[in-house]
C-alpha positions in Angstrom: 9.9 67.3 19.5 6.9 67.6 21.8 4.9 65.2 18.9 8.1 62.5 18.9 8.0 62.7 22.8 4.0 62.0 22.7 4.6 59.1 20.4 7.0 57.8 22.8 5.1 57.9 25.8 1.9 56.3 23.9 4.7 53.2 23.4 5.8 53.3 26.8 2.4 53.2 28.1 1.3 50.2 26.0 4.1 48.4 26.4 4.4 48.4 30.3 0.6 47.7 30.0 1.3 44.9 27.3 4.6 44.0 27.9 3.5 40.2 26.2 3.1 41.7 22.7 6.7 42.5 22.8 8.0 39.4 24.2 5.9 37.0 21.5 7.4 39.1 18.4 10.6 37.3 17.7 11.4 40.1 15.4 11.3 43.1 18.0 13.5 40.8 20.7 16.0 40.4 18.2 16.3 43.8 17.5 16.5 44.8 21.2 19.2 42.0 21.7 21.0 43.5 18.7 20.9 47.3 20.1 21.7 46.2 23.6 25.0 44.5 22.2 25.5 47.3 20.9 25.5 49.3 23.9 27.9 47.2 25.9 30.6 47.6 23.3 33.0 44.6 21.4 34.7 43.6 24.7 31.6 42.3 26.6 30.4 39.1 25.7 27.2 38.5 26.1 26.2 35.4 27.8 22.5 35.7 28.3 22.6 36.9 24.2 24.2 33.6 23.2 22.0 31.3 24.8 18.7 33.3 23.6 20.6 32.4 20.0 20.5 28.6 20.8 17.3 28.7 22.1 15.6 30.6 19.2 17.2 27.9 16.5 15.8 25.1 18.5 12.5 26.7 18.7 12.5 27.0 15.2 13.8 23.3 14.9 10.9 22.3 17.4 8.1 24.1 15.3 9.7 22.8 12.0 9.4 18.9 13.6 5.9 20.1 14.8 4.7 20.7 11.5 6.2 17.8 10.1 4.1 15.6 12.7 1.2 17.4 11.6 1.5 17.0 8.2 2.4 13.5 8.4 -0.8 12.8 10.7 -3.0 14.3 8.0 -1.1 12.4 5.3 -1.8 9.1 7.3 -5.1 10.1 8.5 -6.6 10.6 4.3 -4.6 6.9 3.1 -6.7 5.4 5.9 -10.1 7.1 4.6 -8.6 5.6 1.0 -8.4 2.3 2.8 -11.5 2.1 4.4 -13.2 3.1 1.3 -11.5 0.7 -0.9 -12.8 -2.4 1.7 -16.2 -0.9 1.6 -15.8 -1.2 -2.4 -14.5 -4.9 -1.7 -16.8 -6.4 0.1 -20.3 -4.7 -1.8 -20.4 -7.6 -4.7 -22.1 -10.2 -4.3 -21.0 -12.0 -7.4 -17.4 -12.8 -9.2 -18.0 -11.3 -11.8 -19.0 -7.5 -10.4 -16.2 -8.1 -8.1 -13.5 -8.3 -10.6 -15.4 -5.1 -12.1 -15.0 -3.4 -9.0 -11.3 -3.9 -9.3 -11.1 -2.6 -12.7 -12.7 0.3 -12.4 -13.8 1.5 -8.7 -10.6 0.5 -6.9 -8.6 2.6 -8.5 -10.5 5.5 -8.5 -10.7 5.1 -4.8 -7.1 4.5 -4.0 -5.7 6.9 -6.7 -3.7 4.4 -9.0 -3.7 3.7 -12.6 -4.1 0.1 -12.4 -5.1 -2.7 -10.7 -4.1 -6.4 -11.3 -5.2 -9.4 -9.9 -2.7 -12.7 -10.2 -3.9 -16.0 -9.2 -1.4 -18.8 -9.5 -2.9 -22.2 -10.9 -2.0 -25.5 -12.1 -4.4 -25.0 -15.1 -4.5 -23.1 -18.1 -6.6 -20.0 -18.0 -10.2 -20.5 -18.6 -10.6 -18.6 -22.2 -13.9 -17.6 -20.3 -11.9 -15.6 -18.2 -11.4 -12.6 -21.0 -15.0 -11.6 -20.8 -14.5 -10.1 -17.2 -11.8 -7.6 -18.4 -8.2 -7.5 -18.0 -8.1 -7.4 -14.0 -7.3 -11.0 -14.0 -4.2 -12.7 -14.6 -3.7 -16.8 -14.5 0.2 -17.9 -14.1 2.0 -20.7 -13.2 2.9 -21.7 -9.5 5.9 -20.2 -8.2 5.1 -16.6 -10.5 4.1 -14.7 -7.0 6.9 -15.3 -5.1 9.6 -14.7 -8.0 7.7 -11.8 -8.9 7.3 -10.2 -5.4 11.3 -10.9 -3.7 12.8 -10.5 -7.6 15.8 -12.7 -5.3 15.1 -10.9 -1.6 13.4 -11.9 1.0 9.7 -12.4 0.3 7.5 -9.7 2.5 3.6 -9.4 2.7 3.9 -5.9 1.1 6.7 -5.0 -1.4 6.7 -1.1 -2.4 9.3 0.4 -5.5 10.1 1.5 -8.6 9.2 -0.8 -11.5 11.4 -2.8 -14.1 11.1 -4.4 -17.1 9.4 -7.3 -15.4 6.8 -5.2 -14.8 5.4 -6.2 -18.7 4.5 -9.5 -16.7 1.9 -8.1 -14.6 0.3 -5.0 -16.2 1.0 -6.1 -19.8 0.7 -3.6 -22.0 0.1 -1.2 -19.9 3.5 -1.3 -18.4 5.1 0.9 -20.1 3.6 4.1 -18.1 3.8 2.2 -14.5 6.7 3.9 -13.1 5.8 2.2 -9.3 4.0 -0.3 -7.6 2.7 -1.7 -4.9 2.1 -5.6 -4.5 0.2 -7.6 -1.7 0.8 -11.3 -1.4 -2.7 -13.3 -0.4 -3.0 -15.8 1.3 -5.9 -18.0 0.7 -5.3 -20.5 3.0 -4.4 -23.9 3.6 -3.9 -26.6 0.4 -4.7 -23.0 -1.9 -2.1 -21.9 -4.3 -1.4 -18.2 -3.0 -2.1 -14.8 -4.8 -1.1 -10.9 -6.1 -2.7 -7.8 -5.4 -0.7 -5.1 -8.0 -1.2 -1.5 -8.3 0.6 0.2 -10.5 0.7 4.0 -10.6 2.5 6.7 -13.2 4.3 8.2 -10.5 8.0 7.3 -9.2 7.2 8.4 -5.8 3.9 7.0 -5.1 4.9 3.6 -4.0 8.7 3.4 -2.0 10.2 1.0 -0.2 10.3 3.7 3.2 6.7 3.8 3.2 5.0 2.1 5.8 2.9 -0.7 4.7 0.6 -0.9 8.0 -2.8 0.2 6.0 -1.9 -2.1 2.7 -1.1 -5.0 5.0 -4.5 -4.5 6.5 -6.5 -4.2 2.9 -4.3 -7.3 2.0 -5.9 -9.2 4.7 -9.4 -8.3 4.0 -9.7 -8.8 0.7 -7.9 -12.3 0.6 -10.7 -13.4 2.8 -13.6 -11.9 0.9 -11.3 -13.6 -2.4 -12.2 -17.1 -0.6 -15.9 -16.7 -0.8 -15.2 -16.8 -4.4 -12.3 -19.9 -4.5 -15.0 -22.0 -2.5 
């Protein structure tokens, strides 16, 4: 008895000298709720106990939103790294030919995709030259970008979803693993036929039509205007 009493008064004291370390432990005040509903019997409701209830779930509803913030923040801080990097990439060549090997190889190291296309839309053939820079470029006929990009909805500077069989018209044979992807119309500017950014990736979820498009929209715009040093 005298040892139980002891431990009870070494609780007593810290507690009246740390009475915080009880109040920050949801676990303890829940317990002392519980007991002191206990102690005013069935027939006594508890008014201050009920709203201590409500405000504990929307704490916890508050910190769940806070970590989604936080997470999203991070998420949005490392695609704008990928971004920046990938315009670094972009704009390093100083010839066509190393830039379409950038595209091919660097860009989608950087930005985490299986694929990258290039579609330019001419009133010509293709050039037969054209097969010695890799498969990064594709020729097609006017009209192609737009079809291709609004498949019958509006046409938007960034389309994001899941791929279909017309995706055998862009990545070829390699369509057959691209599950989603992500297209940027270019603009070259005025009396220019326009263009197609497409990266395709093996994952369903990468690319969706709720993602924003803000950072894509941006690397759209960039790398049209480093595309018309080359059209000159």
């Amino acid at each position: 008895m005298n040892k139980q009493a002891a431990i009870a008064d070494d609780l007593r004291t810290r507690i009246l000298r740390e009475p915080d370390v009880i109040l920050e432990d949801p676990d303890v005040m829940r317990a002392l709720i519980t007991a002191n509903e206990r102690a005013m019997g069935g027939n006594i409701v508890d008014l201050r106990g009920v709203a201590m209830e409500r405000l504990e779930a929307r704490l916890q509803r508050l910190e769940g939103t806070h970590r989604s913030v936080i997470a999203a923040a991070y998420e949005n801080l490392a695609g704008m790294a990928q971004v920046h990097r990938a315009i670094l990439a972009l704009l390093e060549p100083i010839t066509f030919e190393t830039f379409l090997a950038t595209l091919e190889t660097e860009l989608p190291q950087i930005l985490r995709v299986g694929r990258v296309k290039l579609v330019l839309e001419s009133h010509e053939a293709a050039d037969p030259a054209l097969d010695q820079v890799g498969q990064v470029l594709t020729v097609v006929e006017p009209g192609f970008v737009s079809d291709y990009m609004s498949q019958g909805r509006a046409l938007r500077r960034v389309t994001l979803r899941q791929t279909d069989g017309n995706a055998s018209l862009v990545f070829g044979r390699d369509a057959g693993w691209v599950q989603s992807e992500a297209c940027l119309l270019l603009d070259f500017g005025d009396g220019r036929l326009p263009g197609m950014l497409a990266m395709g990736a093996d994952n369903a979820l990468q690319f969706q039509a709720t993602q924003g498009t803000d950072l894509l929209d941006f690397m759209g715009g960039v790398f049209e205007r480093a595309m018309r040093r080359w059209l000159g």
